[in-house]
C-alpha positions in Angstrom: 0.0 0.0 0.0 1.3 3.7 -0.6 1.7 6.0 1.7 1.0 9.7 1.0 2.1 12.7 2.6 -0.7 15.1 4.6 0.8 17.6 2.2 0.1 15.5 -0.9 -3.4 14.4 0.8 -4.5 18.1 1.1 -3.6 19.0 -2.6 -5.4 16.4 -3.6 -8.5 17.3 -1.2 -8.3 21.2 -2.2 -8.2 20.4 -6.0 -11.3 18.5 -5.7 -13.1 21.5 -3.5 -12.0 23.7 -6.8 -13.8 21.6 -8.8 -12.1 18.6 -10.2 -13.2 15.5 -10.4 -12.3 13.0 -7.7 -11.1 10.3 -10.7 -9.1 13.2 -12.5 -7.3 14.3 -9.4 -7.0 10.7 -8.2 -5.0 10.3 -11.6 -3.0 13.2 -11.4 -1.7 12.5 -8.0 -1.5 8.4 -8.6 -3.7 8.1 -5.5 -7.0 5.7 -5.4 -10.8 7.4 -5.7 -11.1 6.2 -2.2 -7.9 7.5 -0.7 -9.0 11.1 -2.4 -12.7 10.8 -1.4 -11.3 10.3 2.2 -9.0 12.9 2.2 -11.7 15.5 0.6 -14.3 14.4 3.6 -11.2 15.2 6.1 -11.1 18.6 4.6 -14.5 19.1 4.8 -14.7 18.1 8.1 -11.9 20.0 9.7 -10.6 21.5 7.2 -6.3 22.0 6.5 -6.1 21.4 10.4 -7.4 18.1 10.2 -4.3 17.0 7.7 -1.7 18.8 10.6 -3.6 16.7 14.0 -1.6 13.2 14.8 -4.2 10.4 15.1 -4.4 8.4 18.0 -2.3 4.6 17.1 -3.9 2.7 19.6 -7.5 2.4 21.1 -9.3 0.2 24.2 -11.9 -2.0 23.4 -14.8 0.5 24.8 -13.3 3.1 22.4 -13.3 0.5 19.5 -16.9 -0.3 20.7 -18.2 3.0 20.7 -17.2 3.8 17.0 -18.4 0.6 15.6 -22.1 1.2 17.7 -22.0 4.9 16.5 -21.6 3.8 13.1 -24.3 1.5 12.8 -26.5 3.8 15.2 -26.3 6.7 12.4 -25.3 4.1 9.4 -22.0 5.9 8.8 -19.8 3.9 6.5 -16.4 3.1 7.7 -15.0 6.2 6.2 -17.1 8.7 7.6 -16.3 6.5 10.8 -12.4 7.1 10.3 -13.3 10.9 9.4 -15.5 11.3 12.3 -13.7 9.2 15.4 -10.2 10.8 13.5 -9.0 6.8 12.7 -6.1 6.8 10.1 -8.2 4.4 7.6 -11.4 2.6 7.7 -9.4 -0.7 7.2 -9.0 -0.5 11.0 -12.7 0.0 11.7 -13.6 -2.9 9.2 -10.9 -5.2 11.2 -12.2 -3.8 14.4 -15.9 -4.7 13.3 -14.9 -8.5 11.9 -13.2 -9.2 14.9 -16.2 -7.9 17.5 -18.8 -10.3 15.1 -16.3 -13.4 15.7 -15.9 -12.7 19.5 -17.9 -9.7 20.7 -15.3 -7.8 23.5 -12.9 -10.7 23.7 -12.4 -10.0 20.0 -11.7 -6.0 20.8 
């Protein structure tokens, strides 16, 4: 998987806001449509400062809990999840959610 700088995320996220298209911008920057649809709803969300805030790396199993009942609660899809609970990609939450339907908390 590539990485991408914040800096390279928020170019990607302000073109888009200018008004180019998420597969055009995804091409010009050799990112996915899903990493640049991510990083335009972090921008819309917080805006440059979300792209400069470090992310939490590790979480207990009543924070993991809480994100995966929000989720469901307001039927957020694992990237507005990751936007909204600041997670660094909605792989996590999607691990995070397999893992609680095999072993409820044990698997947190």
């Amino acid at each position: 998987m590539t990485k991408f700088t914040r800096s390279e995320r928020l170019a990607a996220a302000v073109a888009v806001e200018a008004g180019d298209s998420i597969a055009s911008v995804a091409r010009q920057f050799g990112m996915s449509k899903k990493v640049v649809a991510r990083s335009v709803n972090l921008y819309r969300e917080e805006g440059e400062a979300g792209f400069h805030k470090k992310r939490e790396a590790s979480y207990t199993a009543a924070q993991k809990l809480v994100v995966l009942e929000t989720m469901h609660s307001q039927g957020m899809s694992l990237e507005e999840a990751a936007v909204k609970f600041e997670i660094l990609g909605s792989a996590t939450i999607w691990q995070w959610e397999r893992r609680y339907m095999d072993n409820r908390m044990d698997g947190l």
